[in-house]
C-alpha positions as a printed Julia matrix, in Angstrom:
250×3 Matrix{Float64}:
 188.53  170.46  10.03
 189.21  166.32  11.17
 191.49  164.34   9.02
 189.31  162.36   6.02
 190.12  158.4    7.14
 188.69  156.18   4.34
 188.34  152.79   5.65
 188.44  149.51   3.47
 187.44  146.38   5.11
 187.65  142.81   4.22
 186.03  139.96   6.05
 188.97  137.46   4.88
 192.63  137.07   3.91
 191.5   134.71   1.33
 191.29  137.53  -1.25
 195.1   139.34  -0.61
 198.55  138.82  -1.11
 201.27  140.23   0.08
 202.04  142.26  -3.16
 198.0   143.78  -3.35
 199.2   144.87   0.79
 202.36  146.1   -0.23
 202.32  150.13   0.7
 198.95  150.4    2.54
 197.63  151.31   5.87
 196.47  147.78   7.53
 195.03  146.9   10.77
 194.77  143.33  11.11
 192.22  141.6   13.46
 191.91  138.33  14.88
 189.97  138.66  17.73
 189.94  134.76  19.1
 192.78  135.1   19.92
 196.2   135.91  17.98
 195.35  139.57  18.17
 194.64  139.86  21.7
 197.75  137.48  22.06
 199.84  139.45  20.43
 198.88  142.45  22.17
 199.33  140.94  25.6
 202.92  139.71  24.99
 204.16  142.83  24.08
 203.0   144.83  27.23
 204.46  141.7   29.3
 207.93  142.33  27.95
 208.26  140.36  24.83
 211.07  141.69  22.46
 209.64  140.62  19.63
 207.18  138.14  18.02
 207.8   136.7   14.55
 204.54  135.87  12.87
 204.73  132.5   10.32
 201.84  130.48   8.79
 203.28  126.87   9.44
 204.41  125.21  12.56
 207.5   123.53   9.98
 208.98  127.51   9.17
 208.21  128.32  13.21
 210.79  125.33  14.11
 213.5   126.38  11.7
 213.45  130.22  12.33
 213.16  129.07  15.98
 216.37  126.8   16.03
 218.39  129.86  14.19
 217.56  131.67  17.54
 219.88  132.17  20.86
 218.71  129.62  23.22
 218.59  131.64  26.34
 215.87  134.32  24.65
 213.57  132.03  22.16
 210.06  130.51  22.75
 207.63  128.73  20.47
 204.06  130.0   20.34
 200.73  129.14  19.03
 198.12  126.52  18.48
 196.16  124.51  16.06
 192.54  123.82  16.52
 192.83  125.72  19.53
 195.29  123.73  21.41
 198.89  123.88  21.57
 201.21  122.6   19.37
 203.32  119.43  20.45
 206.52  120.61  21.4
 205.74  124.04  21.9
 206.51  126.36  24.75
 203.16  128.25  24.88
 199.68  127.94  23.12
 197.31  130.88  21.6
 195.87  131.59  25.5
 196.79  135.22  26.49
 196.68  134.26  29.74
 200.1   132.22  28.91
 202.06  135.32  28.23
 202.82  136.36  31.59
 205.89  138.59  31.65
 207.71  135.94  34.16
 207.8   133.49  30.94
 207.77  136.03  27.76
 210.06  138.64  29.69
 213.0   139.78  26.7
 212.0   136.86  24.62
 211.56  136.5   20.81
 208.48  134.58  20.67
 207.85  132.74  16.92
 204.54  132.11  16.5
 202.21  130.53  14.02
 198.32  130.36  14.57
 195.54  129.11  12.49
 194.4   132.51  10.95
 195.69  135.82  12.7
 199.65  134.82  12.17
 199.31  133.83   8.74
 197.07  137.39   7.86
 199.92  139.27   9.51
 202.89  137.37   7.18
 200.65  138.34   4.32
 200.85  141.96   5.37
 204.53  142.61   6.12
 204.94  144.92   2.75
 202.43  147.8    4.39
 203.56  150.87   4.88
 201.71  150.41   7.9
 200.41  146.94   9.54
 199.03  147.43  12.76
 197.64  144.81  14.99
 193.5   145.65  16.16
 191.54  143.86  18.46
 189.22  144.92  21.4
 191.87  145.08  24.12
 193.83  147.72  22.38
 190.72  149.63  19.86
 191.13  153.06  21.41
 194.75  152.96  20.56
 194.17  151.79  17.7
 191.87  153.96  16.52
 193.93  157.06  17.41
 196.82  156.11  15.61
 194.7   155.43  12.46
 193.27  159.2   13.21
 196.98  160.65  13.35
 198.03  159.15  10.61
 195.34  159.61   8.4
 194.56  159.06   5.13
 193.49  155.03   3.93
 193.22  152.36   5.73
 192.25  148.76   5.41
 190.49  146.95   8.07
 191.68  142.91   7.31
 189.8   140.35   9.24
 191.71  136.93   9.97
 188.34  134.93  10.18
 188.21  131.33  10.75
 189.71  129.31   7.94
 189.31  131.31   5.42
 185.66  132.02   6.23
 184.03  135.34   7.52
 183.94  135.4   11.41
 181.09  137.19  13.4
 183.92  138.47  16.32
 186.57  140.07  13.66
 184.02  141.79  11.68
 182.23  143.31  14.66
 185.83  144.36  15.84
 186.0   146.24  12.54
 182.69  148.02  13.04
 183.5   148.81  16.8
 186.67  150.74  15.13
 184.85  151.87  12.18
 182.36  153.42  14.57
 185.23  155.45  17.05
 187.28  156.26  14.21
 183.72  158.66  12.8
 183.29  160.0   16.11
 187.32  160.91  16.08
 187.53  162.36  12.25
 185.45  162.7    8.87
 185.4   159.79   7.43
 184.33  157.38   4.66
 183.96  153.9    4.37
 182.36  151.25   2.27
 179.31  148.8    2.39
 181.65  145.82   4.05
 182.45  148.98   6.49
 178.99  149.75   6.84
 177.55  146.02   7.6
 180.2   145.56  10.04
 178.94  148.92  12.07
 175.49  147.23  11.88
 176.94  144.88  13.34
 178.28  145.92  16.32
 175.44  147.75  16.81
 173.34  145.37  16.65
 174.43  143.85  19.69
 174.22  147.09  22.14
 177.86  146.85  22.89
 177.47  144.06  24.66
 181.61  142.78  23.77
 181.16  138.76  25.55
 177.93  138.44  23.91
 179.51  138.72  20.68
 182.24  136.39  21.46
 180.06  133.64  23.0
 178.11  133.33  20.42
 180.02  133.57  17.55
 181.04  130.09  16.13
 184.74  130.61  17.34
 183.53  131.5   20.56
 181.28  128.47  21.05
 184.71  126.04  20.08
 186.89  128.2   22.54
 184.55  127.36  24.97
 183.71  123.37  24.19
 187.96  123.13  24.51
 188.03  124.64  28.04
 189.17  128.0   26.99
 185.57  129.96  28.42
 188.33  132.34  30.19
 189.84  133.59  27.32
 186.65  135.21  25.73
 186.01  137.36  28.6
 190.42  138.47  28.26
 189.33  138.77  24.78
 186.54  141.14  25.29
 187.82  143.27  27.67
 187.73  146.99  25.69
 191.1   149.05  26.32
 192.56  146.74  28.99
 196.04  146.74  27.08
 196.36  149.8   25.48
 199.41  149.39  23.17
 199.68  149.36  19.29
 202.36  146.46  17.6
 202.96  147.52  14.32
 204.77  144.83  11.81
 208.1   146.09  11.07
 209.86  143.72   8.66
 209.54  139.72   9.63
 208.86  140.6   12.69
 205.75  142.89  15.32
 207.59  145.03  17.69
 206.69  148.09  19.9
 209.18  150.98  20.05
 208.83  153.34  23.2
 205.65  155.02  21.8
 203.84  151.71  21.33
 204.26  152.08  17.97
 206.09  151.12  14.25
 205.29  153.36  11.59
 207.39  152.01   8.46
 208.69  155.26   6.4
C-alpha cells in the first residue's frame, strides 16, 4: 500500500510563527519569485543562502561575512535594493556571479516565510521549477505536511496557491492521501486553468506588477515545470543542498 501524506495548506504566513512551525513538515512557496530564486542559485553553485525579513539584519549578517565569498540579494517592490549585489530576478543568479558564494537575502514575502519556518523538522522550498522533486521527497518521507504560501503582503496570492494544488494534485497520484478544504480549493484551482502554468502567472495580480516593472521574462523562468530539479531544505539560519539535493533535519 502508498504512504498516507496528509497535506495542510495555508494561503498566508500571516497566521504562523515560528514556534506553531517548530517540528513539522513545511514546503514553502513563493512562486514570484523567491522560490524559483532560491532554487536557481543553488543549482548555479551557491553555497548557501541565508534567508532574513529586513534589508537592516541582511547588511549586518552580510558585513560578518568573508569578503571574497558574500553577496547581497533581493528586492523590494520588485526592484533591487540600493546597494545590493543582485535583485529577486532568477535570471541574475548565473553561476559566473553566485559560484561558492553565501548569498543573504531578504525579499518582500518568500524570505521572511522561510525565517518563520527554520524550527521544522523539515522546511523545504516548492515552486514550479522544482514540483516533481518536491513532491517525491514529500512521498518518501511521508507522513504530514504543510503546504505555506508566501502570498503578497500578507494577502492570499492566485500563483502560490495554484502551486499548492499543482503539488497537492502529483502528490495523490504518487501516494494515498488526505488533505483539507484550503487543499481542496487550491486543486480547483489549478485545475481550473487546464495546466496552462504562464496563464496563471500573467494574470495573477503579482504577475501583472512583474510585468508593468519590466520583469515579463521572469514569469515564463517562473513557470517553467521541472526545469531545475533540486530540493533546498532550511537547515538552521541558513537553505543549503547536500549532494542528494536535499536537508532533512533529524
Amino acid at each position: 500500500m502508498d504512504k498516507l501524506i496528509k497535506i495542510e495548506t495555508i494561503f498566508s504566513p500571516t497566521s504562523v510563527d515560528e514556534l506553531g512551525m517548530r517540528g513539522k513538515n513545511v514546503v514553502i512557496i513563493d512562486v514570484l519569485r523567491a522560490s524559483t530564486t532560491i532554487c536557481t542559485a543553488l543549482q548555479n553553485g551557491a553555497r548557501e543562502i541565508i534567508p532574513t525579513a529586513d534589508i537592516e539584519n541582511a547588511t549586518k549578517i552580510w558585513s560578518n561575512l568573508s569578503p571574497d565569498s558574500r553577496l547581497l540579494g533581493g528586492e523590494r517592490a520588485g526592484k533591487m535594493i540600493d546597494g545590493f549585489n543582485l535583485g529577486n530576478s532568477p535570471t541574475e543568479y548565473t553561476p559566473e556571479k553566485v559560484g561558492g558564494k553565501t548569498i543573504v537575502f531578504t525579499t518582500t514575502n518568500g524570505a521572511g516565510t522561510v525565517y518563520k519556518c527554520r524550527y521544522a523538522s523539515n522546511a523545504l522550498i516548492g515552486t514550479f521549477v522544482n514540483l516533481s522533486a518536491v513532491v517525491q521527497t514529500m512521498v518518501n518521507i511521508g507522513g504530514s505536511w504543510t503546504i505555506l504560501c508566501s502570498g503578497r503582503q500578507g494577502s492570499f496570492s492566485m500563483e502560490d496557491a495554484a502551486c499548492a494544488g499543482m503539488i497537492i494534485q502529483k502528490a495523490r497520484d504518487a501516494s494515498d492521501l488526505e488533505t483539507d478544504d484550503a487543499g481542496k480549493t487550491a486543486v480547483v484551482l489549478f485545475r481550473s486553468f487546464r495546466g496552462n502554468i504562464l496563464n496563471i502567472l500573467k494574470r495573477s495580480e503579482h504577475g501583472r506588477y512583474l510585468i508593468s516593472i519590466g520583469f515579463a521574462h521572469d514569469l515564463e523562468v517562473c513557470a517553467s515545470v521541472d526545469s531545475v530539479p533540486v530540493v533546498p531544505g532550511v537547515d538552521g539560519s541558513g537553505i543549503k543542498l547536500n549532494q542528494n539535493n536535499l536537508v532533512v533535519n533529524g
